[in-house]
C-alpha positions as CSV (number, residue, x, y, z in Angstrom):
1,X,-108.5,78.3,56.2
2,X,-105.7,78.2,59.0
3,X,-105.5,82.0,59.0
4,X,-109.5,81.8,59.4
5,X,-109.2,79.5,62.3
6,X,-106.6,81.5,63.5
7,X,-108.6,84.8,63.3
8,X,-111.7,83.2,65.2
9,X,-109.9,81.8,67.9
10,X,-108.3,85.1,68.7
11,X,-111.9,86.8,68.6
12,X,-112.9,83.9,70.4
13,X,-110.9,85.2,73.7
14,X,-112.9,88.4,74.8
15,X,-116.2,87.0,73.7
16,X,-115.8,84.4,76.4
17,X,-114.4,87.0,78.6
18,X,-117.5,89.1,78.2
19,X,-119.8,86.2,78.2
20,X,-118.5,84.8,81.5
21,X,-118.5,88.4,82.6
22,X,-122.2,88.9,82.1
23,X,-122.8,85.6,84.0
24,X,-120.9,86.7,86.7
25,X,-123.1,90.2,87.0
26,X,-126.0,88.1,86.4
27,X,-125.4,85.7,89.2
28,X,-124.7,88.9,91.7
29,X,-128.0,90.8,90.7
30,X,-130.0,87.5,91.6
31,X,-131.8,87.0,95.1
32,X,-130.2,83.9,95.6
33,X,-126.9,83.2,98.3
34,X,-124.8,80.8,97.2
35,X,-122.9,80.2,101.0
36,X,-126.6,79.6,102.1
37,X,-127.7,76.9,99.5
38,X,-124.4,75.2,99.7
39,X,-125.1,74.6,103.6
40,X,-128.2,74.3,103.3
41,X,-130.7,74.2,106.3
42,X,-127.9,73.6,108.6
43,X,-126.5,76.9,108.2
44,X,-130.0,79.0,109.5
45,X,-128.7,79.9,112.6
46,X,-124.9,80.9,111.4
47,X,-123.5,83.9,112.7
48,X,-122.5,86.7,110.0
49,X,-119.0,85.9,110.5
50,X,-119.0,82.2,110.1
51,X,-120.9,83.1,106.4
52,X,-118.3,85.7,105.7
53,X,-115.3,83.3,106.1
54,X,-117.2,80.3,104.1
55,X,-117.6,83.5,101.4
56,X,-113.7,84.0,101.5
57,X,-112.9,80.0,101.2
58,X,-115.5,79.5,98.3
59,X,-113.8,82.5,96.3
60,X,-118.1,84.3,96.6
61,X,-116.9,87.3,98.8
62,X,-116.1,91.2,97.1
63,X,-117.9,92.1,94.0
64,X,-118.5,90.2,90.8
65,X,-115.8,92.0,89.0
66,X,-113.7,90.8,91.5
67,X,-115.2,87.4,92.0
68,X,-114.8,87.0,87.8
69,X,-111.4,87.8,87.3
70,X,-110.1,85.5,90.4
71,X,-112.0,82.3,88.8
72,X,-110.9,83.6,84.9
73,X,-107.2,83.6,86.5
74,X,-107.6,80.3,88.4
75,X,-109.7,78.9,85.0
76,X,-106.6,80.0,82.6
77,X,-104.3,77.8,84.6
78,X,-106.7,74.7,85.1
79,X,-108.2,75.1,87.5
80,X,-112.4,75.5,87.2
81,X,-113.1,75.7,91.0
82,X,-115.0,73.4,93.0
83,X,-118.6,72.9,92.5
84,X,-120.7,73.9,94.9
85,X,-124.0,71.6,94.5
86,X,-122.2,68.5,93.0
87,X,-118.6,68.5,96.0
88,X,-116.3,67.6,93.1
89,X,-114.2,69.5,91.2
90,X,-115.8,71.5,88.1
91,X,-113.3,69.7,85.8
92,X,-114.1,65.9,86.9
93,X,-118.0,67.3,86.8
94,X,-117.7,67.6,83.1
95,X,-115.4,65.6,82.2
96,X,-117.5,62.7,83.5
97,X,-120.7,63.8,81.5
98,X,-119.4,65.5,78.6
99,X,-118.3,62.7,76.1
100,X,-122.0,61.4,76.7
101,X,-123.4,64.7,75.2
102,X,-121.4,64.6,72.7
103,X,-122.2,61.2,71.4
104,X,-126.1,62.3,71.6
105,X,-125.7,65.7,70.3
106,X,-122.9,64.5,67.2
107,X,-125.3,61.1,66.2
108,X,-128.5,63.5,66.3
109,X,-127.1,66.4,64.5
110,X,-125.2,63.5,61.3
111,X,-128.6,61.9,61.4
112,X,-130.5,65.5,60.9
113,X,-128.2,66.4,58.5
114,X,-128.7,63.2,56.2
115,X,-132.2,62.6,56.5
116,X,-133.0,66.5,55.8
117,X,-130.7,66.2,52.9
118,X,-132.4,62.9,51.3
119,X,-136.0,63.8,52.5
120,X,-135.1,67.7,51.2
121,X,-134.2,66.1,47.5
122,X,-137.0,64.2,47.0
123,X,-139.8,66.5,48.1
124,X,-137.5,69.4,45.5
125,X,-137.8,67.0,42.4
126,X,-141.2,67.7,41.9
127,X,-142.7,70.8,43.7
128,X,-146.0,70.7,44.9
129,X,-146.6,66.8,44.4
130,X,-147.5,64.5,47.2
131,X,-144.8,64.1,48.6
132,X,-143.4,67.8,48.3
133,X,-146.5,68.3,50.4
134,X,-146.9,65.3,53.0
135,X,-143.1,66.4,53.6
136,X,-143.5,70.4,54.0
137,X,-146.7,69.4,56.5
138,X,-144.9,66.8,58.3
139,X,-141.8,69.2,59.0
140,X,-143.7,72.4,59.7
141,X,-145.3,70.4,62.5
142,X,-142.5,68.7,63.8
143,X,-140.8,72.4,63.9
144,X,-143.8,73.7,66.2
145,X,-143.3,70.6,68.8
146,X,-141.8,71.4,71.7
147,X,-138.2,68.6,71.9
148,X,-140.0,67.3,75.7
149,X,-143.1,66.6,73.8
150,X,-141.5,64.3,71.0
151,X,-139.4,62.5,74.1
152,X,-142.5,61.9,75.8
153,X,-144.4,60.4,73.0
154,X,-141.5,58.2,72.0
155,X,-141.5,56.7,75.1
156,X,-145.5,56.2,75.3
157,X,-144.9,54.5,71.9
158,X,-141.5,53.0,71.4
159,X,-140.7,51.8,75.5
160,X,-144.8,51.7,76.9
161,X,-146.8,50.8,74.2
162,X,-144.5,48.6,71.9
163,X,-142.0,47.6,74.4
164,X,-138.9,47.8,71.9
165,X,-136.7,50.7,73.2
166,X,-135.9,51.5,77.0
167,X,-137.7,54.2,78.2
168,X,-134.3,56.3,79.4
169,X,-130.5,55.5,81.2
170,X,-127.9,54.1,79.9
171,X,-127.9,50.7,80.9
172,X,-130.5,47.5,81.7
173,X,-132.3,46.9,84.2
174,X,-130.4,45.0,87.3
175,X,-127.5,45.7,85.4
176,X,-124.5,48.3,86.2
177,X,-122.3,47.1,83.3
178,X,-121.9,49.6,80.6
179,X,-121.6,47.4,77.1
180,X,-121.5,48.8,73.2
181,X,-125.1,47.4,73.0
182,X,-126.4,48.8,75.7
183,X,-125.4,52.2,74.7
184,X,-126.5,51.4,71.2
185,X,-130.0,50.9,72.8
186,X,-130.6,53.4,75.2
187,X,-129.3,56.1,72.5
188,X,-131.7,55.3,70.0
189,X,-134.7,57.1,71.0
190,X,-133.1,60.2,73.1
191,X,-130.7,60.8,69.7
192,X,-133.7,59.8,67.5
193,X,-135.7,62.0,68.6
194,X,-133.2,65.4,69.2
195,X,-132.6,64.3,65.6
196,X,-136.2,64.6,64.8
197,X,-136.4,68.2,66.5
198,X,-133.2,69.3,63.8
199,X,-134.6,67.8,61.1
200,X,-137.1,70.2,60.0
201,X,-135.0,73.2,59.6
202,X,-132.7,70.8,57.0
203,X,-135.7,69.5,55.3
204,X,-137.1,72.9,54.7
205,X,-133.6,74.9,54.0
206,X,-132.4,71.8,51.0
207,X,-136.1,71.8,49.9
208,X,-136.0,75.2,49.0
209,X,-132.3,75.4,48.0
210,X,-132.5,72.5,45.7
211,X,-136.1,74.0,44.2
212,X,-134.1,77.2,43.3
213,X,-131.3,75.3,42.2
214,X,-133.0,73.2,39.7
215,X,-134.2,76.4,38.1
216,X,-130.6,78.0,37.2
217,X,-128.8,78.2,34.0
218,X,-126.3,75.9,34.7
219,X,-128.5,73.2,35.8
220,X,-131.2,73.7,32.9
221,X,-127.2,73.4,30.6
222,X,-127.0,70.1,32.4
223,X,-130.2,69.0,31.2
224,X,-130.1,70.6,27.3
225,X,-126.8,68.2,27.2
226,X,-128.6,65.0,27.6
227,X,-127.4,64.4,31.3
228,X,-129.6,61.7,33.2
229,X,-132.0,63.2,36.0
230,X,-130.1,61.6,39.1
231,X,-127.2,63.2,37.7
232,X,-128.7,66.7,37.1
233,X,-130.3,66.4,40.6
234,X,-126.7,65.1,42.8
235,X,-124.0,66.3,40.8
236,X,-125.6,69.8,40.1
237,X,-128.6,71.0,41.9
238,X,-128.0,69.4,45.0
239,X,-124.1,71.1,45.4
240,X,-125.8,74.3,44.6
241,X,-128.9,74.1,46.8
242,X,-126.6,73.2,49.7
243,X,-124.8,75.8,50.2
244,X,-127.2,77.8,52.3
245,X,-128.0,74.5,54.3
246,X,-123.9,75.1,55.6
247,X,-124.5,78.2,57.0
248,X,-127.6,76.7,58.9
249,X,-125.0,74.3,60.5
250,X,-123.6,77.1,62.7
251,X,-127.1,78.5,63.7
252,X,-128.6,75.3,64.7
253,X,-126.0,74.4,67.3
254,X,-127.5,76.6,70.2
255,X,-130.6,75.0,69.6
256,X,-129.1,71.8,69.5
257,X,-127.6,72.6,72.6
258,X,-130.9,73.5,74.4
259,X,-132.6,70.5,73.0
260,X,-130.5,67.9,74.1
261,X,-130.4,69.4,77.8
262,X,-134.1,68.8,77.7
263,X,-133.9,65.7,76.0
264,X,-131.0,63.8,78.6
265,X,-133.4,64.7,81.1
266,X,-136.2,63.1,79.7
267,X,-134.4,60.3,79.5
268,X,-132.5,60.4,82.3
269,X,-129.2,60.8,79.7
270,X,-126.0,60.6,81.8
271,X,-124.5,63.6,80.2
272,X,-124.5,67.5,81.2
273,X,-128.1,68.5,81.4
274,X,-128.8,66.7,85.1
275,X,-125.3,68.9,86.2
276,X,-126.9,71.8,84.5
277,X,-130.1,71.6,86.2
278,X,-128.5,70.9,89.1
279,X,-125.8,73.6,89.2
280,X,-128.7,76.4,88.0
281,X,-131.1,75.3,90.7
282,X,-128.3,75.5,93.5
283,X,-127.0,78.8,92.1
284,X,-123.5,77.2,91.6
285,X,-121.4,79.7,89.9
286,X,-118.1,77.8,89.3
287,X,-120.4,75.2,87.3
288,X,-122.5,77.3,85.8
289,X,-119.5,79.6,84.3
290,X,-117.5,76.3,83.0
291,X,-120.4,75.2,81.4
292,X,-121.3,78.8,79.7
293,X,-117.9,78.5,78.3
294,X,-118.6,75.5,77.1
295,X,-121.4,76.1,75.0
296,X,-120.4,79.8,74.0
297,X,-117.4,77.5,72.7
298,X,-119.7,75.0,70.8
299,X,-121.3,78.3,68.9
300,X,-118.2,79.5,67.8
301,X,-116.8,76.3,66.7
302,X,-120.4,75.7,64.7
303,X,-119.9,79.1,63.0
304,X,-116.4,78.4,62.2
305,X,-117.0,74.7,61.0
306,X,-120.0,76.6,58.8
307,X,-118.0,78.9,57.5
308,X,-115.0,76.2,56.6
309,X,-117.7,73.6,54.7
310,X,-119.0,76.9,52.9
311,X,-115.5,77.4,51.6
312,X,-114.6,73.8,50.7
313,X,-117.9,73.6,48.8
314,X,-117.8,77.4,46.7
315,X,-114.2,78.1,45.6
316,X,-115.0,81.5,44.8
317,X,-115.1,82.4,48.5
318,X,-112.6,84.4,49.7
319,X,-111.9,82.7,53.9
320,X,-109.7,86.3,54.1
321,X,-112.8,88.2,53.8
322,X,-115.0,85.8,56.4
């Protein structure tokens, strides 16, 4: 498993090279100035020389190949630049919002995982019964809704309607204090629902795996030795049937990813979607490239931890050969 890790991570160096290369040749093909949005209306009347300095002092001036390897050499010793939109430095940008998306993204994704699992289980013991079927409907149309719509809805029902959740932030109203039960209550419906936008690819994936499972020789050997049913379906089926759910784990995180930028905005989440946004909208390319990093990062860590709970859970896997 170390020598795994230890492959990955040295892979993981020119994909993020190439990754934050392409965004750099991206950002240069677009219409948009940078100098210009960062001064704004004020600069309308600047003389091409005036622009050409503030090019040279915001590191924007030559080409992108250029421009790319002075903020790779600047990003391998710390430093992430300044943003452009925000006036801070890219590393106190994220830094202030990150450990927020974490919490959301990590309580939605444990909560997806174990609900799938349970829900995935019980609609597997006996296929096409009721609830086999109210739970294949229910998920097939919670996989077609959009992750906005589901925010929107939770808060017509759960802040409007019913009057039991806060609609979005992260703390009261009149209030500026940040407490363990605030947090607990404004994370319920933005992680609830992200969770709910997961959930049906787990649902579906142990449904089927478990189904299959139940089918095998070794499980049908369970059952010819007198085993009880619960222990058939945990001990047996289940550790067979979710082995493919493992290498779903990896696959989900991008959409993870995209779904909880649109979910913190909905609910006005203090993490990195509203820098996102922000940083996309003002064509700020120092942000923008840390944060590409970041989630090219999150992939590759998802694929790795996939890969890892594959091998814990099937001995006969061989991490050499991954």
């Amino acid at each position: 498993m170390a020598r795994l890790a230890g492959r990955r991570l040295l892979a993981a160096v020119p994909v993020l090279a190439l990754v934050t290369l392409g965004m750099f040749a991206v950002a240069a093909a677009s219409p948009f100035d940078p100098v210009r949005q960062y001064i704004g209306s004020d600069g309308l009347g600047a003389s091409q020389e005036t622009l050409d300095t503030l090019r040279e002092n915001l590191g924007t001036s030559g080409t992108f190949v250029e421009q790319w390897w002075a903020w790779l050499r600047s990003a391998a010793g710390g430093d992430l630049g300044q943003s452009l939109a925000l006036r801070q430095p890219v590393g106190q940008v994220i830094g202030e919002r990150l450990g927020w998306s974490v919490l959301l993204c990590s309580v939605a994704f444990v909560v997806a995982i174990l609900l799938g699992t349970a829900l995935g289980v019980l609609a597997a013991r006996r296929p096409g019964g009721v609830l086999d079927r109210v739970v294949t409907s229910v998920s097939y149309t919670l996989q077609a809704a959009p992750p906005f719509w589901l925010a929107l809805l939770a808060i017509w029902l759960f802040a409007l309607r019913l009057d039991v959740l806060p609609a979005g932030g992260l703390t009261d109203t009149g209030s500026d204090t940040v407490t363990a039960g605030s947090v607990i209550r404004h994370l319920a419906l933005p992680a609830g629902v992200l969770a709910i936008s997961q959930l049906p690819w787990f649902v579906l994936y142990v449904r089927q795996g478990v189904s299959d499972a139940l089918h095998e020789d070794p499980v049908r050997g369970a059952r010819a030795r007198g085993l009880r049913e619960r222990t058939v379906l945990l001990g047996h089926a289940l550790r067979s049937g979710l082995l493919p759910v493992l290498t779903l784990i990896g696959t989900r995180v991008p959409e993870l990813i995209t779904g909880a930028l649109l979910v913190e905005t909905v609910f006005s989440w203090p993490g990195i979607a509203s820098a996102t946004v922000r940083a996309a909208t003002a064509t700020d390319f120092p942000l923008l490239a840390a944060l590409t990093v970041l989630s090219a990062l999150a992939v590759l860590a998802g694929n790795l931890l996939a890969d890892l709970l594959y091998g814990l859970a099937d001995p006969r896997v061989d991490h050499d050969e991954m």
